[in-house]
ZAMAR-447255 format. One line per 8 residues: their letters; for each residue x, y, z of N, C-alpha, C. Coordinates in nm, 2 decimals. Each point is the difference from the previous one (the first is absolute). Last residue first. Layout:
A	X,Y,Z,X,Y,Z,X,Y,Z | ...
//
This chain:
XXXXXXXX	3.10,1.12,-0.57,0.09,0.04,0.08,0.19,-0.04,-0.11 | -0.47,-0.01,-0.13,-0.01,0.13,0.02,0.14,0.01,0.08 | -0.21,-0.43,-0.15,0.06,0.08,-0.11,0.04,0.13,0.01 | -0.12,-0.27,0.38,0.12,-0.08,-0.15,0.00,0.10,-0.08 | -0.31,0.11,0.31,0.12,-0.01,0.06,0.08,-0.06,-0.09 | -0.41,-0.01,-0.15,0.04,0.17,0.01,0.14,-0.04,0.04 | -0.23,-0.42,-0.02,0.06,0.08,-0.14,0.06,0.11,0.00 | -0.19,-0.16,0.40,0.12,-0.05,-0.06,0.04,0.00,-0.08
XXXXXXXX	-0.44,0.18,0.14,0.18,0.08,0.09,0.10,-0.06,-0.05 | -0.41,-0.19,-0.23,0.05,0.17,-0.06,0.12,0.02,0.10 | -0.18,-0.42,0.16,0.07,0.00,-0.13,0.05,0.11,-0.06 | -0.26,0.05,0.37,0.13,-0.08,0.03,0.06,-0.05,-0.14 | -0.44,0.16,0.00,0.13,0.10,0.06,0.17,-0.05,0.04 | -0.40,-0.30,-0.19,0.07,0.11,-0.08,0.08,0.11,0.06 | -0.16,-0.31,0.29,0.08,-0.08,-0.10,0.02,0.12,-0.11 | -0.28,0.14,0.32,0.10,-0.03,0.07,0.12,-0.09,-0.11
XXXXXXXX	-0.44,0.01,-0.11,0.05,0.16,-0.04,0.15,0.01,0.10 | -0.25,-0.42,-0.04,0.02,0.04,-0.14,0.08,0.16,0.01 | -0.19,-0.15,0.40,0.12,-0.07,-0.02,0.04,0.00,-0.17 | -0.41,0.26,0.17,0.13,0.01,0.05,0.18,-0.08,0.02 | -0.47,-0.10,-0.25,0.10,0.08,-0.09,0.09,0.08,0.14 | -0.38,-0.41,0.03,0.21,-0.03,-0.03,0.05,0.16,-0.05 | -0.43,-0.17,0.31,0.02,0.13,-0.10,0.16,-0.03,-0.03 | -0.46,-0.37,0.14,0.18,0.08,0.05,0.01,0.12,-0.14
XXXXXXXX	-0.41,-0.28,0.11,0.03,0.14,0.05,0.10,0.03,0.04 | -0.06,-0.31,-0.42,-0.09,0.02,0.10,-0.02,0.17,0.06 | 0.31,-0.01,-0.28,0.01,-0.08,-0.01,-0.10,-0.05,0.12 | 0.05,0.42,-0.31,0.01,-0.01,0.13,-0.01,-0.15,-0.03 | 0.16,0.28,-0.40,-0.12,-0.01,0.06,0.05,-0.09,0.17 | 0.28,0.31,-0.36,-0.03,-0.08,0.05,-0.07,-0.04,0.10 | 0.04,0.44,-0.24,0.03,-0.10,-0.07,-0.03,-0.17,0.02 | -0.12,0.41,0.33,-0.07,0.00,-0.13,0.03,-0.12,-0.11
XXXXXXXX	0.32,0.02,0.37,-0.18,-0.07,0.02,-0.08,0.05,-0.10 | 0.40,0.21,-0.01,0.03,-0.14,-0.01,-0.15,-0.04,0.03 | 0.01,0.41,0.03,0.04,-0.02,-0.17,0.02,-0.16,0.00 | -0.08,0.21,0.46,-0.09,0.02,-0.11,0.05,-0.07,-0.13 | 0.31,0.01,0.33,-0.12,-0.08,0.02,-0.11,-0.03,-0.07 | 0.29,0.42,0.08,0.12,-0.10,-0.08,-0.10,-0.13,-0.01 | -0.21,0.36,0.18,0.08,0.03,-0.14,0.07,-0.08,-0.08 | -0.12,-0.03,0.48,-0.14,-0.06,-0.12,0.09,0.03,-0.10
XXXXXXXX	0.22,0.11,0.41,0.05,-0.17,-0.07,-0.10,0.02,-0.11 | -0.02,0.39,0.25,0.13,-0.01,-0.06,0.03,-0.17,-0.07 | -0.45,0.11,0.18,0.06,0.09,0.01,0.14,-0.05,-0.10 | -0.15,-0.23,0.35,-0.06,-0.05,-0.10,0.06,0.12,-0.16 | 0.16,0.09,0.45,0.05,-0.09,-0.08,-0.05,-0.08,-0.11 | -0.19,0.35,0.26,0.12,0.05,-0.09,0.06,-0.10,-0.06 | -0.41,-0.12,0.25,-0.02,0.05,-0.10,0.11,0.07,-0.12 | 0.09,-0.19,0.46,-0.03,-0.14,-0.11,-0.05,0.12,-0.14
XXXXXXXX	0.13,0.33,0.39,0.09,-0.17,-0.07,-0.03,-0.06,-0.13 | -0.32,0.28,0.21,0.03,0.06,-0.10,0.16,-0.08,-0.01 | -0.49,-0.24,0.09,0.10,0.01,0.09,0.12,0.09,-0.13 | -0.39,-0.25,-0.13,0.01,0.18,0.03,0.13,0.04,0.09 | -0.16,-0.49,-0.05,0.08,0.05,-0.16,-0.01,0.15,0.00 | 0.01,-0.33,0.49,-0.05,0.11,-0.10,0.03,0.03,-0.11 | 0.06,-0.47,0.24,0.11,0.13,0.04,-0.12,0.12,-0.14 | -0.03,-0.48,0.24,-0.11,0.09,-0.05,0.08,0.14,0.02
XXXXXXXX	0.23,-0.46,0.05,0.04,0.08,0.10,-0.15,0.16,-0.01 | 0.08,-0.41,-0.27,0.00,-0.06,0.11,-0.01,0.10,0.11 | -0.03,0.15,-0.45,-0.10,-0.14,0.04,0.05,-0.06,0.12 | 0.34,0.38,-0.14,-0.18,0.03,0.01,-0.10,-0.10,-0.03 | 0.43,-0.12,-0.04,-0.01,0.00,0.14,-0.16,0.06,0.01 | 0.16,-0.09,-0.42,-0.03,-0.15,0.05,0.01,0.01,0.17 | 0.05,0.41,-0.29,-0.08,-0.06,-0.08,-0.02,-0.17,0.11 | 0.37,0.22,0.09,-0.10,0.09,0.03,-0.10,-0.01,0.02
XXXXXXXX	0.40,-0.21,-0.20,-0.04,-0.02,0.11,-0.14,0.03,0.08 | 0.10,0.17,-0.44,-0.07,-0.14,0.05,0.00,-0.07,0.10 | 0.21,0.41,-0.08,-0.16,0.03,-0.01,0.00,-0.14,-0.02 | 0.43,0.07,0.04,-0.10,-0.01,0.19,-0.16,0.04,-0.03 | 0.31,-0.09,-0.42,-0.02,-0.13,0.16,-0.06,0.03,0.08 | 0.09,0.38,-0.29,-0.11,-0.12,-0.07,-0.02,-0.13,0.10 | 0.30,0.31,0.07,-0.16,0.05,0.04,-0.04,-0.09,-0.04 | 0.44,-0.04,-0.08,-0.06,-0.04,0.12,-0.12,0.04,0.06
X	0.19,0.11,-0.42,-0.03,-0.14,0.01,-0.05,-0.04,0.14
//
């Protein structure tokens, strides 16, 4: 979950800050968050040019860890 945060941090410093999308960082992290990013933005469309599915995908992780942990522990 916390990738997911610091790729939108990321996402809203690379316009103020012109941080490289090659840079091999930003590209690992794009990297390990799309997987989970993909499936939700295929589904739900963009609202202008905000992209809600990191906070959609942050809301379902957070809901699966708490199920896991309830029912696993």
């Amino acid at each position: 979950m916390g990738a997911i945060l610091l790729r939108v941090i990321l996402s809203w410093a690379a316009l103020a800050f012109s941080i490289d999308p090659r840079n091999p960082l930003v590209a690992a992290l794009y990297e390990i968050t799309e997987p989970i990013l993909a499936p939700i933005r295929s589904i739900m469309p963009r609202i202008g040019m905000i992209d809600l599915s990191p906070f959609v995908a942050m809301i379902l992780l957070e809901f699966i860890a708490r199920a896991a942990e309830q029912y696993l522990v």
